[in-house]
N, C-alpha and C positions, 0 to 999 in steps of 0.2 A: 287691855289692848294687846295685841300679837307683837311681840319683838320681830322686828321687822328689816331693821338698817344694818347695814354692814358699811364700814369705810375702811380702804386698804390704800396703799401708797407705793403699789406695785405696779408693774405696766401694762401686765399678761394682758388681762382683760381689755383695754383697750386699744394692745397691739393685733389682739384677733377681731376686735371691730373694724379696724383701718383693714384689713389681711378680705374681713369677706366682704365689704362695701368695693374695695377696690383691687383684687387680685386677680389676675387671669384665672389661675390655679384652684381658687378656689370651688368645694366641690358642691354639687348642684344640691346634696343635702343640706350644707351648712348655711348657703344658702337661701335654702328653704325657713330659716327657724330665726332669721333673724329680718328685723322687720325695715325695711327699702323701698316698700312700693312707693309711698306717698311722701313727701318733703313738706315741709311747713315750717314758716321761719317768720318769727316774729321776736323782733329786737335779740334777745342777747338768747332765746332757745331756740332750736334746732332740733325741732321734732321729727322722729320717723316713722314710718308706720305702716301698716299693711291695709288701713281701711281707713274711708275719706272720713276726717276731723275739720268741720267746717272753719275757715280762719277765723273766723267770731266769734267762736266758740265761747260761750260765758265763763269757762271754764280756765280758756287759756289767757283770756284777758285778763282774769284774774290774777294768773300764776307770773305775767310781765308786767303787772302794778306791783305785785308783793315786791319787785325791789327797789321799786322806790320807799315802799313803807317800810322794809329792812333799813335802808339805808338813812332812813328821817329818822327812826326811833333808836337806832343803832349810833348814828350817826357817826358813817363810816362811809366814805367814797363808791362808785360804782365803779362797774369795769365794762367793756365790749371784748371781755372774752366768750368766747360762743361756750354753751352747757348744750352738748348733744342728748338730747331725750331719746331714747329708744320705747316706743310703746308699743308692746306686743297687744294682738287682737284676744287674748282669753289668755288662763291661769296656765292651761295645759301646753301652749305654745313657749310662754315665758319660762317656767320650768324646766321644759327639755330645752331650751336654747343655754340657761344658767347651767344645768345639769354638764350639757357636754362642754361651753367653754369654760367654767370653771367648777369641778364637782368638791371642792374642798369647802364649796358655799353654804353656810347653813340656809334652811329653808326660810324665804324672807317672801312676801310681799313686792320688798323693791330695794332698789341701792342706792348707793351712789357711792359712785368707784373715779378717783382722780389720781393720775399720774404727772410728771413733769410737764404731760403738754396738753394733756385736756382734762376736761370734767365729762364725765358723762353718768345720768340717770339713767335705770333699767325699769321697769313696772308694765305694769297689763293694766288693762281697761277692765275693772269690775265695779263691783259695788262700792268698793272705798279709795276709787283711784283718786279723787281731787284731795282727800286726807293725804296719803302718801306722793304724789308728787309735790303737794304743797310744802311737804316734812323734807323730801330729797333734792327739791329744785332749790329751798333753801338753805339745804347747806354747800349746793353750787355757787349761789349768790355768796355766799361767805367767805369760801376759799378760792375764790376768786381774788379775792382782796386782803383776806385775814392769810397769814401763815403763821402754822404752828398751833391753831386754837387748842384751848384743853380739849378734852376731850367731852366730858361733862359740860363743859358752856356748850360745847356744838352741838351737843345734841340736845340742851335743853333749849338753844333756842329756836331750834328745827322744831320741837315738839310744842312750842310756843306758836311758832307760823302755820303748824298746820292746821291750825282752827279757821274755821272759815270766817269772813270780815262778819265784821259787825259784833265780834263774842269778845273781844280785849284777849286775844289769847288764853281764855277760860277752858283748859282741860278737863271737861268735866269726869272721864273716867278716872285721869288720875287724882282728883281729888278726891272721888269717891274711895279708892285704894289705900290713901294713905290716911283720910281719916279716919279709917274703918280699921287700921293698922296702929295707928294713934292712939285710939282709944282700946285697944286691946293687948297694948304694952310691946306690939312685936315692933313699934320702927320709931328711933327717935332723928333728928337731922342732925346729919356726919359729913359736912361738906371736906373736912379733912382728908376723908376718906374716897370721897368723888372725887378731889384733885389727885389721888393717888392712881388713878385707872388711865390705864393708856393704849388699852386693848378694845373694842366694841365686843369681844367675849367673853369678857370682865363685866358687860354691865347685864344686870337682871332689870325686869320690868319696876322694882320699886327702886332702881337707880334713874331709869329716864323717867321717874313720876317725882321723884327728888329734885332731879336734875332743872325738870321743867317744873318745878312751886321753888327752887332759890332765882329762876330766871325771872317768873311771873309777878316776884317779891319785889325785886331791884326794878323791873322795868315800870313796875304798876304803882310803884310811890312817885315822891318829887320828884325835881329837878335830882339833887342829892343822892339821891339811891341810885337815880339813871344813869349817873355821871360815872359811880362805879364800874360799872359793865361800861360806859364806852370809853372810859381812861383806859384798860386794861384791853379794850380790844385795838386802842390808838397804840401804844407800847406795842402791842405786837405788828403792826403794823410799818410802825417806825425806828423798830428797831430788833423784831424776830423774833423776840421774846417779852416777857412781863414777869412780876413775881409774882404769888400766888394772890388768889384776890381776898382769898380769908382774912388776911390782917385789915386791909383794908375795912372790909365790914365792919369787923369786929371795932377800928377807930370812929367809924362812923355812929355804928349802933353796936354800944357795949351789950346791951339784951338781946340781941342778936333773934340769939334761936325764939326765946320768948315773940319777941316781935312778928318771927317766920310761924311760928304753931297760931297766933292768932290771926294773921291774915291767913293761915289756913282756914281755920273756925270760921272764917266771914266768908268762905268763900263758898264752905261746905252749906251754910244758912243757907245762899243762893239758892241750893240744888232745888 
């Protein structure tokens, strides 16, 4: 899969969304590239867009049930803070829209860019758009409520959500990547090393395929394994911070990594 996400905590970007939706001043090209025509708002998104998205859309109904399903399996509060969706009509519009409002972007797919006062998703309508909104709507749902996630849980459990229902969060490309890496000696699991990143251009694609098989690990066992991920995302919640969740594991399940390479093994049988 394409590295795709970017997360920054800057305001640029959606100080020039607010600048072209509502400024006098602003100029007839900018916008032109940024999508307004259509409004659509259901529950906690706030779609925008240049071409009619029926409000029933299978697609969107989908993306405002995922948080209640974040929120059951997380089991982690909701918010009705609004997540502005911006959905450009094709690749070539979304590109020169990123391009000019911010060119420091690497080439992505889609974002999700959140400041002090909003969240907002960036993406076009193509062939993989229900993947990556499902990937960037969900990490709106997250920081919406979570502050300060690692960085590595957030994106592993974006890359968890963005499977479509009915799969248990089953990544199948990235399982294909890392057992095919597994058994050829190039990758062993270094979660030490994931809690060390605190950049989105720190992480390579077999970080978010790591990222997301210690996610798919802890959420896809008991009660017990679950607990870990939603103790550690309560602590930051209730109080800003947590420590790292390694020891934790490791108290839980001394075999740890043992454990993690073989629920990889069962998952690659799946394929």
């Amino acid at each position: 899969m394409l590295l795709r996400y970017f997360l920054i905590g800057v305001a640029s970007v959606a100080v020039l969304v607010t600048s072209l939706l509502g400024a006098g001043c602003a100029t007839t090209e900018q916008l032109s590239v940024l999508p307004n025509r259509e409004q659509l708002i259901r529950d906690q998104l706030i779609i925008y867009s240049d071409f009619h998205l029926p409000r029933n859309h299978r697609l969107i109904g989908e993306l405002t049930s995922r948080r209640a399903e974040i929120s059951e399996l997380l089991d982690i509060p909701t918010t009705d803070e609004p997540i502005n969706v911006f959905l450009f009509d094709d690749q070539d519009h979304f590109r020169k829209f990123m391009t000019h409002s911010h060119p420091e972007f690497p080439s992505r797919r889609a974002f999700f860019v959140k400041n002090d006062t909003s969240l907002n998703v960036y993406a076009f309508w193509g062939s993989r758009v229900g993947e990556d909104l499902r990937h960037e709507i969900t990490h709106g749902y997250l920081h919406g409520v979570v502050p300060n996630i690692p960085l590595w849980l957030d994106e592993g459990i974006a890359e968890y959500f963005e499977i479509g229902r009915g799969k248990g969060g089953l990544n199948g490309p990235h399982v294909y990547l890392l057992a095919n890496s597994l058994r050829r000696g190039e990758w062993v699991p270094n979660l030490t090393r994931l809690e060390s990143l605190v950049s989105a251009s720190e992480l390579t694609q077999m970080d978010y395929a790591e990222s997301w098989l210690w996610v798919h690990f802890l959420l896809s066992g008991d009660s017990q394994s679950r607990s870990i991920v939603q103790g550690h995302l309560k602590s930051l919640i209730n109080q800003g911070r947590a420590e790292a969740i390694l020891p934790m594991i490791e108290s839980e399940f001394p075999d740890y990594k043992a454990r993690l390479i073989q629920h990889l093994n069962m998952l690659d049988q799946k394929q």
